[in-house]
C-alpha positions, -999 to 999 in steps of 0.1 A, spaced: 712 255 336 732 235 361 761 207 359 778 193 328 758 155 332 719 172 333 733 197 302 746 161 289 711 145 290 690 172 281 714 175 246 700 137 245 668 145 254 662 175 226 677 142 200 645 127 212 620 153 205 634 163 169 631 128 157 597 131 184 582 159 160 579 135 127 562 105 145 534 129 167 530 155 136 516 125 118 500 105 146 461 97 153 467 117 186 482 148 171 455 149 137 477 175 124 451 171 93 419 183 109 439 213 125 450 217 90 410 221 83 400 245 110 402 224 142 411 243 178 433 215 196 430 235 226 412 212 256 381 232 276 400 232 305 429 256 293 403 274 274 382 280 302 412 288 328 431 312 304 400 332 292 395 357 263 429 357 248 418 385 220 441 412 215 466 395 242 504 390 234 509 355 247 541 333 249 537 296 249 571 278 267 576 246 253 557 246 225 565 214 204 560 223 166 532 246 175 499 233 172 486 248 205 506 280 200 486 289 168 452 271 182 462 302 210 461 329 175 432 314 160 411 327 192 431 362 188 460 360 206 492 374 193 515 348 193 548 335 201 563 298 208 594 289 217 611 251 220 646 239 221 637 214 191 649 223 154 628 204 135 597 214 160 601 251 149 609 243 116 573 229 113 557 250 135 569 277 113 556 260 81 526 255 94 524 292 102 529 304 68 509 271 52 478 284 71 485 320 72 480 321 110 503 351 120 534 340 149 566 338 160 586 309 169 620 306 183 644 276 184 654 281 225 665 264 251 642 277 284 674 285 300 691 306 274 655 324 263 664 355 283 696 360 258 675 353 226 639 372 237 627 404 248 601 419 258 575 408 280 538 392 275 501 394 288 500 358 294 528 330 299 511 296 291 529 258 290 510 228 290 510 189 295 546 172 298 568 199 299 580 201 340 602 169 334 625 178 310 635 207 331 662 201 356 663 236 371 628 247 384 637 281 406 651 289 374 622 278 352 599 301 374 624 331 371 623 327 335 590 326 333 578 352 355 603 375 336 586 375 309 545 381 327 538 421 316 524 436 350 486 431 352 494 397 334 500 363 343 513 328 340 495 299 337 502 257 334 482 227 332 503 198 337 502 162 349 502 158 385 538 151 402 516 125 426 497 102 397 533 101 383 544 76 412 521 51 399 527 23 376 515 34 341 515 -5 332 495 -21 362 456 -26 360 452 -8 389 466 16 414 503 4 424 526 22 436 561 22 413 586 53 409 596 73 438 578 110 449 614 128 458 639 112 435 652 139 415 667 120 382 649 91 365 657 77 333 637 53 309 640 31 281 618 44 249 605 23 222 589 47 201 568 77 208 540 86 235 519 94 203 530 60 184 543 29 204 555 15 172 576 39 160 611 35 152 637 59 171 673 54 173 675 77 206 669 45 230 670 64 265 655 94 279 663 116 309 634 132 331 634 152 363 611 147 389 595 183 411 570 178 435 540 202 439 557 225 469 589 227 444 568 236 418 544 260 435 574 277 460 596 282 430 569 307 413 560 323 445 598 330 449 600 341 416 569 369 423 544 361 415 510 355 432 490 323 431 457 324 418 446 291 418 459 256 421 434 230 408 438 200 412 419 174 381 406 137 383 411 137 348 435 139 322 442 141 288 454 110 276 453 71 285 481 79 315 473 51 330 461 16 314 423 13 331 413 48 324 384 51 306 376 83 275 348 105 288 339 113 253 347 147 258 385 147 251 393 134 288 403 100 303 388 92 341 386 64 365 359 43 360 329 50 374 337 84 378 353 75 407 382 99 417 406 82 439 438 110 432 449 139 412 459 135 378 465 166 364 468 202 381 466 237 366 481 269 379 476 307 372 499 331 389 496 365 383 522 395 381 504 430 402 509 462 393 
């Protein structure tokens, strides 16, 4: 998983997330209650990217306390999430059995999966945020690909490594945080789904991969690239001028589309 200090931080950073799942399970953003009454949470990108997912085994890396993972099993898919947060899979779990949405969810760090999983899935799906808490990304992509049946594939939607050099406080494009820079840590006051929130973790730890790292390290790990598509939108107010499309998105305004803000990947595994 690599040296003593990044195993030190992400112990920090899985702190984070298991006071993290309280605070987002009952934030505006989250709206655990209209999922609760039927809702997909699911955006059309991933929907239309991933496909028909009836009748597929599918394993969802990273996977919070769920939501997506069983929005996945209400289109059909058979199920399983995995997350190195306790309390995530504790409600993940809950809400498994609360709405009688059949899955399996395993409390995991990435790295140590291949000890605590077997088997291998149709489709390998992560999503939005998940890249940076990752120190390792060879590894990642071995892990992943692992797990991608023959004939399947892997796929992630994620937020750009370029947008994430800009300052997410400016009114306008300016150039802040560094493209290469490996380690970068941050001060947190609260969550990204409530500001306001009280946390007693006060510092996080995030690791930087550029787009060759990122698309290399699955090549390397075997599997063939798809697609890479690259988005002028995104999925929340990343940065402070972007406007809501109405549709579930946040763009420039205007429509103008001056850089890449998120990207999506599918890699498949041949026969």
């Amino acid at each position: 998983m690599g040296n003593l200090e990044d195993e030190k931080f992400m112990q920090e950073n899985r702190k984070m997330w298991d006071e993290y799942v309280a605070i987002n399970s009952h934030s505006q953003l989250y709206d655990l209650d209209s999922f609760r009454q039927g809702a997909n949470k699911l955006n059309p990108l991933e929907r239309s990217e991933v496909g028909d997912v009836k009748g597929k085994t599918l394993l969802h890396l990273q996977c919070h306390f769920g939501m997506d993972t069983l929005s996945w099993a209400r289109l059909g898919a058979q199920v399983t999430g995995i997350d190195y947060s306790g309390e995530g899979i504790k409600l993940a779990r809950k809400l498994s059995d609360e709405l009688r949405i059949p899955a399996s969810f395993f409390c995991c760090n990435l790295y140590d999966l291949p000890a605590n999983l077997e088997g291998q899935f149709d489709i390998v799906y992560t999503s939005y945020g998940v890249l940076c808490w990752l120190n390792d990304i060879p590894r990642w992509a071995q892990i992943a690909a692992s797990y991608v049946k023959p004939g399947g594939f892997f796929y992630i939607a994620e937020f750009h490594p370029f947008a994430l050099v800009f300052d997410d406080e400016a009114e306008e494009l300016h150039f802040r945080y560094p493209y290469f820079e490996k380690l970068m840590s941050f001060d947190i006051t609260g969550s990204y789904a409530d500001r306001g929130a009280m946390v007693s973790v006060k510092r996080d730890y995030e690791w930087n991969h550029t787009m060759g790292e990122i698309v290399t390290a699955l090549i390397d790990a075997g599997l063939q690239i798809e697609f890479l598509h690259e988005h002028p939108f995104t999925v929340y107010e990343q940065l402070p001028f972007l406007q809501p499309d109405g549709k579930g998105y946040w763009r420039f305004p205007e429509d103008a589309q001056p850089i890449p803000l998120m990207f999506s990947i599918k890699a498949a595994k041949h026969i």
